[in-house]
C-alpha positions in Angstrom: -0.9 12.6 12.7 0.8 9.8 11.0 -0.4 6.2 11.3 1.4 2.8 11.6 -0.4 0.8 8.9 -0.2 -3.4 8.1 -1.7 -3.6 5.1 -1.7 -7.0 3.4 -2.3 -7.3 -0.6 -3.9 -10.4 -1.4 -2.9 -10.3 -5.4 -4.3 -12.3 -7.6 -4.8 -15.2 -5.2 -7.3 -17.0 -3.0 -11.5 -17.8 -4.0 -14.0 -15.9 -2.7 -14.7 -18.2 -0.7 -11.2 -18.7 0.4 -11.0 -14.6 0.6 -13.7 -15.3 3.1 -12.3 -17.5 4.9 -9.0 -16.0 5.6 -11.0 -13.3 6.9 -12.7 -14.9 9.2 -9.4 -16.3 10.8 -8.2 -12.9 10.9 -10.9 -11.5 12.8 -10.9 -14.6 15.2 -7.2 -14.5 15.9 -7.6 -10.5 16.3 -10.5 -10.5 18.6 -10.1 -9.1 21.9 -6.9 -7.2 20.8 -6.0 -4.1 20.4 -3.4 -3.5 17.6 -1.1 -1.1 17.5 -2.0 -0.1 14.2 -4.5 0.2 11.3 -4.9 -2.8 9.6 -5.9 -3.5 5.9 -6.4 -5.9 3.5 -6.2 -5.5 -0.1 -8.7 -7.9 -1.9 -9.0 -8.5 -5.8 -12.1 -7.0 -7.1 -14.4 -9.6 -6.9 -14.2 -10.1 -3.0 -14.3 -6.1 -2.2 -18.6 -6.6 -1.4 -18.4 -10.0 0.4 -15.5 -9.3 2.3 -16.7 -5.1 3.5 -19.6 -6.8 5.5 -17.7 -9.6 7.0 -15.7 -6.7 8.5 -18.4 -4.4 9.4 -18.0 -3.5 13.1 -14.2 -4.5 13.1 -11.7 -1.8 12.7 -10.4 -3.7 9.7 -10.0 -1.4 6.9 -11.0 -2.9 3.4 -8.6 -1.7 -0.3 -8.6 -2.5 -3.4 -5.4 -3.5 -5.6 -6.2 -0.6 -8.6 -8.9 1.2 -10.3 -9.1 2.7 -13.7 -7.2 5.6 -14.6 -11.0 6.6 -16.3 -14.4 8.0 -14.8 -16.7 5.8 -16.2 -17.4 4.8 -20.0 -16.7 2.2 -23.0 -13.5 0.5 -20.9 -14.5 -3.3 -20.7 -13.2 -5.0 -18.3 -12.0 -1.9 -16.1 -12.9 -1.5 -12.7 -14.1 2.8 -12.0 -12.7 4.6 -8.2 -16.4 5.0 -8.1 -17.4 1.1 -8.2 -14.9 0.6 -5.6 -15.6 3.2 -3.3 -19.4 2.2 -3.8 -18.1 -1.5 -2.3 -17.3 -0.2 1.0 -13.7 0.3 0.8 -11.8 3.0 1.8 -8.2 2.1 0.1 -7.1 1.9 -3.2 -3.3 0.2 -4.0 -2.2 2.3 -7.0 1.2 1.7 -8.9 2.3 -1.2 -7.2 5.7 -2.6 -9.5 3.8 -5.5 -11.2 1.1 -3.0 -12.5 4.2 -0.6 -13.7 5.7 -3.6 -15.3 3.3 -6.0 -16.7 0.6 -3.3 -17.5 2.6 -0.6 -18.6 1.2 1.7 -15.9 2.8 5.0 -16.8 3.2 8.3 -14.5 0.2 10.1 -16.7 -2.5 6.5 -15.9 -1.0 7.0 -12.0 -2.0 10.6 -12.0 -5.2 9.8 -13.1 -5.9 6.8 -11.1 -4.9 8.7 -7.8 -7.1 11.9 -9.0 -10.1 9.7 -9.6 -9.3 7.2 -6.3 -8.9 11.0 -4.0 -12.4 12.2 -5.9 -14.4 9.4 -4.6 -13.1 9.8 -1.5 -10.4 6.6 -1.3 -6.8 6.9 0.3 -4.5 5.6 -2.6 -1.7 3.5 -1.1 0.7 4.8 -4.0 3.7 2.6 -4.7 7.2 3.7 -5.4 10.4 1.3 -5.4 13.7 0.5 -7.9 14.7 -2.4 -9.9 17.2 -4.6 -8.9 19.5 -3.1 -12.0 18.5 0.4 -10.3 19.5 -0.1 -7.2 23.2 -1.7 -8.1 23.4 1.7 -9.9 22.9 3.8 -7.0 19.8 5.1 -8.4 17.1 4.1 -6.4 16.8 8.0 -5.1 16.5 9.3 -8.7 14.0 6.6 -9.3 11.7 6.9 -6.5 12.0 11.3 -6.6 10.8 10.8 -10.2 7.8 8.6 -9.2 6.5 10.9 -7.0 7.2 14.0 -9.3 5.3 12.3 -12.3 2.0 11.2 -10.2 1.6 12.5 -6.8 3.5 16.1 -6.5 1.2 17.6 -8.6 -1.5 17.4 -5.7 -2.2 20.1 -3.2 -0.8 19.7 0.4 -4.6 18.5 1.6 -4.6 16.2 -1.4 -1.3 15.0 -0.5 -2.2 14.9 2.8 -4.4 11.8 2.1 -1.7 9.9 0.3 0.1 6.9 2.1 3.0 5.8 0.4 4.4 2.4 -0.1 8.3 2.1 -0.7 8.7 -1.9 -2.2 12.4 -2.5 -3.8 11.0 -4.2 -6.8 14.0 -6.3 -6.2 12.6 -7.9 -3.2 9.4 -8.5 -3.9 8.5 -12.1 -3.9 12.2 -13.1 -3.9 12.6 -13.9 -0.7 15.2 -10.8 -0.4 14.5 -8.0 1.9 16.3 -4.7 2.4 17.9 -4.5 5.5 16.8 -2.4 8.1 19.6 -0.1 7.6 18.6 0.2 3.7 14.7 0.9 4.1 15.1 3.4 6.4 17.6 5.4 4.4 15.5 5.5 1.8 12.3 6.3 3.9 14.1 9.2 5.2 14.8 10.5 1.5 11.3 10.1 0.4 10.3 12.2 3.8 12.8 15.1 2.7 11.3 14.8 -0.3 8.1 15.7 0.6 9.2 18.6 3.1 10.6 20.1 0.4 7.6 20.2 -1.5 4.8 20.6 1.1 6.5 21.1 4.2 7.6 19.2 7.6 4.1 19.7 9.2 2.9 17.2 6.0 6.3 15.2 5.4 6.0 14.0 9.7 2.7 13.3 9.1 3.0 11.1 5.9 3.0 7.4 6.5 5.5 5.6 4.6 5.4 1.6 4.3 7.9 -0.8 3.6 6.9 -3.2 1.0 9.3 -6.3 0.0 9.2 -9.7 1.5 8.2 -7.8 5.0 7.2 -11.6 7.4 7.3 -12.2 10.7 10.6 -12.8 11.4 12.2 -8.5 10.0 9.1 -6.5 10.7 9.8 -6.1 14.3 13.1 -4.5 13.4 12.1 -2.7 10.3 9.6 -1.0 11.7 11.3 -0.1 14.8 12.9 2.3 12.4 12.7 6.0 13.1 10.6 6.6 9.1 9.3 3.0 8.6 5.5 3.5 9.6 4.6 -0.1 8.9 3.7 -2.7 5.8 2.6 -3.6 2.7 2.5 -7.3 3.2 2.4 -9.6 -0.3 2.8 -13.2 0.6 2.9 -13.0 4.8 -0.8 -11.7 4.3 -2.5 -14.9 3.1 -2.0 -17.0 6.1 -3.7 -15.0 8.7 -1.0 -16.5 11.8 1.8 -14.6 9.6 0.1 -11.5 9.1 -1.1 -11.6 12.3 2.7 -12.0 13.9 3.7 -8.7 11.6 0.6 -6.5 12.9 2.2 -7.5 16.6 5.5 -6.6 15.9 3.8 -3.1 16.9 
């Protein structure tokens, strides 16, 4: 069965001790309720320990923001599926745009990365999502069918299975623009046909797809009233725990 998912990625911000903190306020504001979804947050690195026991006996979930498209070995600086799955967490964010872009994360390194995160028994939250120069193109379909061909297709229908995918128009990420309704679930339908063609409907129904893009308070109640919008990957909305709080009631 498919789940409706709020998952908020931190980036590159807050402390550890502000990672902390913000999770405290989350678990106060969310005590006593029951949401109407899973919800996770997507730490850097350094927090993944620290913040896993501050959520044990919460239904929180706990991801990382990437792994290393390599076992183990002579990679300084790299972070293994294995060190993060040894953390406590049970996600992994893998191809988000900024890694693509400012890391030259090609569709081989994704491969790998969701291999390894799958082998160490973490659900990759893979992301897929056009450029701004894409889109005015009208090839945001060709785009995203090619992401998904080069890294994830190649998996078996239980592998797949596993797999939560993140749609995020590169073009409204952090911009302060947001696909309409109307837009996001157009293309959340296509990536679902696109996986009933390869795997089936029994696996396309059941995958959750997220809509990723300057989601807040204000749109998530009507994007994910839509019919193939399962919920959120939240950038900004989900460092002040009111926001990201308002976007796991919009459920």
């Amino acid at each position: 069965m498919r789940k409706n998912i709020v998952a908020g990625n931190w980036k590159m911000n807050k402390t550890l001790e502000e990672g902390i903190a913000l999770v405290d306020d989350l678990k106060a504001l969310l005590k006593g309720k029951t949401p109407k979804c899973e919800v996770i947050v997507g730490t850097p690195f350094i927090h993944l320990t620290s913040v896993a026991e501050k959520l044990k006996e919460t239904n929180i979930k706990l991801s990382a923001q990437n792994c290393a498209d390599k076992a183990s070995g002579a990679y300084t600086g790299e972070v293994s599926a294995a060190m993060v799955a040894s953390t406590g967490a049970q996600y992994c964010i893998i191809g988000h745009s900024e890694r693509r872009t400012y890391y030259g994360e090609t569709f081989e390194m994704l491969k790998q990365k969701v291999t390894l995160a799958l082998e160490n028994k973490l659900r990759p939250i893979f992301c897929i999502g056009e450029t701004k120069d894409e889109r005015q193109a009208g090839k945001q379909n060709d785009v995203v069918k090619a992401q998904l061909e080069g890294s994830v297709f190649q998996l078996s229908a239980d592998e797949f299975s596993k797999i939560v995918i993140a749609y995020e128009p590169v073009w409204a990420i952090g911009t302060g623009l947001t696909a309409t309704s109307e837009q996001a679930q157009e293309i959340h339908s296509f990536i679902r046909q696109l996986v009933a063609a390869r795997y089936g409907k029994q696996v396309a129904d059941d995958t959750t797809i997220l809509y990723g893009g300057s989601c807040n308070p204000s749109n998530a109640r009507e994007l994910f009233g839509k019919p193939d919008v399962d919920g959120g990957l939240i950038g900004g909305a989900s460092l002040k725990a009111n926001d990201f709080v308002a976007i796991i009631d919009s459920f």
